[in-house]
N, C-alpha and C positions, 0 to 999 in steps of 0.2 A: 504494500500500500504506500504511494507516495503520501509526504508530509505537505504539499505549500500546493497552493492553482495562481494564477497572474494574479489575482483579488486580493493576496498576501503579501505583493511588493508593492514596494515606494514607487518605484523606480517605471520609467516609462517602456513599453514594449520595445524592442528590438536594441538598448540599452548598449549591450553589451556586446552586439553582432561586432566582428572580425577579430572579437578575443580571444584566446584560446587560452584557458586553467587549466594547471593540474592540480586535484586535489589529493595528499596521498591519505590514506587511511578514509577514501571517500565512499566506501563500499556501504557503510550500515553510520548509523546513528548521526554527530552533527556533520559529520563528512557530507553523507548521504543528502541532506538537507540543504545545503553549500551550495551541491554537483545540483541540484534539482533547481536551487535560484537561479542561478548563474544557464542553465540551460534555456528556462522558462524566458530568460530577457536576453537569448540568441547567440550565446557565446557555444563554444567547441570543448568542449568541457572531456577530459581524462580522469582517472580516478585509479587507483594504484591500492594495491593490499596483499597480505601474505596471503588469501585464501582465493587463487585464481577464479573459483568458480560463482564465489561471493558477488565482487566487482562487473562481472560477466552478467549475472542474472541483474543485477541494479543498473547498470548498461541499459539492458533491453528496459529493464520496467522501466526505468527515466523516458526514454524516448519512446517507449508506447503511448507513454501516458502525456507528452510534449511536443513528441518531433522532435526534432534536432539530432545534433550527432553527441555522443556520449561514448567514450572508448573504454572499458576494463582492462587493466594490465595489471596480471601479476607481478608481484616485486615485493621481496622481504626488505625495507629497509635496513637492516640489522648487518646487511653486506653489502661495503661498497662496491664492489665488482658487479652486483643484481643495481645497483643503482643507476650504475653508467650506461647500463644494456638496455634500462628501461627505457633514461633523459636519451638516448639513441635513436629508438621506435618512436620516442615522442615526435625529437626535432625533424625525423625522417619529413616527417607532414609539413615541418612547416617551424619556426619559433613559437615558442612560449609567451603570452604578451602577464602570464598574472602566474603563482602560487600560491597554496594555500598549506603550511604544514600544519597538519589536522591529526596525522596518525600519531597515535600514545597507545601506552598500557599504566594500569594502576590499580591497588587495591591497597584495604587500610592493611597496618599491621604495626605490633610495637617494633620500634626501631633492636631492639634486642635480639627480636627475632628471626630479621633477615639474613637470608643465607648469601652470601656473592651468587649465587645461581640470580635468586630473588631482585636485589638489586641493579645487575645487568640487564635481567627481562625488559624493567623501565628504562635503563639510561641508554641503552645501545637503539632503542625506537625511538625516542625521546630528544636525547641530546647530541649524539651521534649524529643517529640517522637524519632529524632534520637538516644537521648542517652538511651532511656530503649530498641532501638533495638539492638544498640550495645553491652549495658551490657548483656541483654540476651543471647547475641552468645558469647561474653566474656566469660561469667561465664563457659562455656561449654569448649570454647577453652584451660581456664587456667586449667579446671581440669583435662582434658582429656592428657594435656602437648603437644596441637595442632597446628602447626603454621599457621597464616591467615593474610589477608592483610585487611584495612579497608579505604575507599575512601571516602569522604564526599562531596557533591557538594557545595561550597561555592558562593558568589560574590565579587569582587574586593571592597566593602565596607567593608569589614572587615578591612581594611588598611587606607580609608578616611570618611567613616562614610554615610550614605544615605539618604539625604534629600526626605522626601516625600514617604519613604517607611521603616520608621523607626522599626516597628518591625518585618520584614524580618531583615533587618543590623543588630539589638539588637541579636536575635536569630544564623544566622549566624556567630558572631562575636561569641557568645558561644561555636559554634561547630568547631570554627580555635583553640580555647583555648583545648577544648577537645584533639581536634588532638594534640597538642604540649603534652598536659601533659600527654594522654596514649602515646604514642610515647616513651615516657622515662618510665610512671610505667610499661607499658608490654612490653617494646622492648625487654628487655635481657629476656623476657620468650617466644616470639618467634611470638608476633603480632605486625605488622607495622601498624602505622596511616602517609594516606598523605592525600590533599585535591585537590579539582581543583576549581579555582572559573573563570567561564565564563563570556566573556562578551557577546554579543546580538547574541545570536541563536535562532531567529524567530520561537516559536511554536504556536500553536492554543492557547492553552489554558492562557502560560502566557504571550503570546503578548495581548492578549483582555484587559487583567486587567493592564498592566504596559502601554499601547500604545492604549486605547481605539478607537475605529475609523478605527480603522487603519489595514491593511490585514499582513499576514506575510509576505506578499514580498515584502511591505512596507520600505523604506530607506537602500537599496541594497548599496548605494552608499554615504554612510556615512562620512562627511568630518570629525567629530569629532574623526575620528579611523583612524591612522596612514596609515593601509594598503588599508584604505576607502570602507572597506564590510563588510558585518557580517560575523559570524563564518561559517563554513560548519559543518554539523553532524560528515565526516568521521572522521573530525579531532580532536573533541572531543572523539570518539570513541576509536581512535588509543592510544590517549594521556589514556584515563583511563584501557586499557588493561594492557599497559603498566606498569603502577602503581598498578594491580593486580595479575601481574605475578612476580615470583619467580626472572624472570633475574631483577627484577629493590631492589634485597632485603636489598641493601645500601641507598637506597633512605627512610629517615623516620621522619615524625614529618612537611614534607613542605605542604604549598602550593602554589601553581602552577598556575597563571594568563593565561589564553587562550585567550587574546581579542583585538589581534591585535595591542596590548600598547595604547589602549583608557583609562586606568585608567592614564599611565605616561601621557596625554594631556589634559584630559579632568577632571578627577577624574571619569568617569563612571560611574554616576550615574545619577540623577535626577535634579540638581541644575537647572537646566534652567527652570523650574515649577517653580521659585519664578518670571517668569513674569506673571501666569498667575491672574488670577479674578475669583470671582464669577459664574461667565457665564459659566467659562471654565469649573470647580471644578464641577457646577452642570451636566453638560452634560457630564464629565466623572465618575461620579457617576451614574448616569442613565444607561452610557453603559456598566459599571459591573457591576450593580445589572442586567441589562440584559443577559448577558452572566453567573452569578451565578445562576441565573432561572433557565435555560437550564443547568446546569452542573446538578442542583439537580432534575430533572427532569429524568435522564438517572441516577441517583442512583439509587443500587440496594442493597445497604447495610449502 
C-alpha cells in the first residue's frame, strides 16, 4: 500500500521533472515515502537496499500506483566495492541531480551490553556507508562541475546525545559533522549538504526494535511531544522535497528537527529506559532478535 497521493504535497505537479534521486534504504518505511514524493512530483527516482527483492516489489508498486520510473537496486551498503557497482548502474543512465541517505539500522539496548558484532551492525550502514555513498556520487559530481543536493536522515540526538541506543547517536552525530563540513568544502562548487533528523514516525521495521511490543499505532497520543502525536509521512515528505529542490538552494550545511519540539521537552530520546530491569532488557531483547529473524529470513541478498 502506498503512503502519500499529489493531495499530500506542497509542492506543485511536475516539481521535480529532470531530477533524478537516489534514495538508499528507500525500499520500506521513510525511504519508501521519500521515493513515492519525489516520484509523484516527476522526478526519476532509485532506491537501493540489502534485500534485492524488497526494492524491486516497491519499484513496481510506486509506479503502479504513479507512473513514472522508479528503479530497485540491490546494494548492501556495509561494502564499499557493492557501492561503487551500484553509483555505476546508477550514473550508466545518466547523473544524479539529489541524494537522500535514508538507510540505518537500530535498536535500544544498555550500552553494557553491546557486543562489536552489535555495534558495527549500526555504524558500518550508518556512518560508513553513508559516507562512501556520498563520496561516490561526489567524486562524479565534482568532476563533471555538476550541481546536486544531498539530505541525510539524522535524529535529534545529534544535539543531546542517546541513551540506550548509542551507536545509532555515535554514527548519526558523524553524519551532522559530515553535513557541516561538505557544506563549506563543496558548496562554492555547486553541492549542498542539509539534514533532517525526525522525531517518532511509526514504521514497521524501526518501531519493532526501538518500541518492542508494541504496534505502530502505538502512543498516537504522546504527552512527551508538545503537539502530543507522532509525525505524519506527508510531512516529512514535503519537508525533504523541499531540501532537494533547486528553490531551497540558500539553505546549506542545516539540520532541520521535524518532531513536534519533543527534543526542546523531553530530549527525544531514550532516557526513561534507565527505569527499567533485567526483566525488561531480556524481553526486549527476545523481541528483536524476533523480528531480526524474520527480516533475514525475507533477505535476498
Amino acid at each position: 500500500m502506498t503512503d502519500l497521493t499529489p493531495d499530500d504535497l506542497m509542492f506543485r505537479p511536475g516539481l521535480m521533472k529532470g531530477q533524478r534521486i537516489l534514495i538508499t534504504g528507500g525500499g520500506t518505511g521513510l525511504g519508501k515515502v521519500m521515493a513515492e514524493a519525489c516520484l509523484i512530483l516527476g522526478a526519476e527516482v532509485y532506491i537501493c537496499g540489502r534485500r534485492g527483492g524488497v526494492v524491486e516489489a516497491t519499484a513496481k508498486e510506486l509506479m503502479d500506483a504513479h507512473g513514472g520510473k522508479c528503479t530497485g537496486v540491490a546494494c548492501d551498503i556495509r561494502v564499499p566495492e557493492a557501492i561503487a557497482e551500484m553509483i555505476e548502474t546508477v550514473w550508466a543512465d545518466g547523473p544524479l541531480t539529489g541524494l537522500i541517505n535514508n538507510a540505518a539500522g537500530n535498536f535500544i539496548s544498555r550500552t553494557e551490553d553491546l557486543s562489536a558484532r552489535g555495534f558495527d551492525a549500526i555504524s558500518n550502514i550508518v556512518f560508513r556507508g553513508s559516507f562512501f555513498v556520498t563520496l561516490e556520487c561526489g567524486k562524479r559530481w565534482l568532476a563533471a562541475g555538476d550541481h546536486a543536493s544531498v539530505v541525510s536522515i539524522l535524529t535529534t540526538w545529534v544535539w543531546n546525545g542517546g541513551p540506550f541506543t548509542v551507536p545509532s547517536a555515535m554514527s548519526k552525530a558523524g553524519l551532522n559533522v559530515m553535513t557541516q563540513s561538505l557544506a563549506v568544502e563543496w558548496g562554492n562548487r555547486g553541492i549542498r549538504f542539509n539534514a533532517i533528523a525526525p522525531g517518532p514516525f511509526p514504521t514497521e521495521g524501526a518501531w519493532a526494535r526501538l518500541n518492542p511490543g508494541a504496534g505502530t499505532e502505538s502512543e498516537k497520543a504522546d504527552p512527551t511531544i508538545p503537539l502530543n502525536r507522532n509525525g505524519e509521512m506527508r510531512e516529512l515528505a514535503n519537508l525533504a522535497v523541499y531540501l532537494l529542490d533547486p528553490g531551497s538552494a540558500y539553505v546549506n550545511g542545516q539540520t532541520i528537527a521535524i518532531d513536534g519540539g519533543s527534543h526542546l521537552k523531553s530530549g527525544g530520546g531514550f532516557g526513561r529506559l534507565s527505569e527499567w530491569g533485567d526483566s525488561e532488557w531480556e524481553a526486549a531483547r527476545n523481541s528483536i532478535r524476533s523480528t531480526n529473524e524474520k527480516d533475514r529470513a525475507q533477505r535476498t541478498v
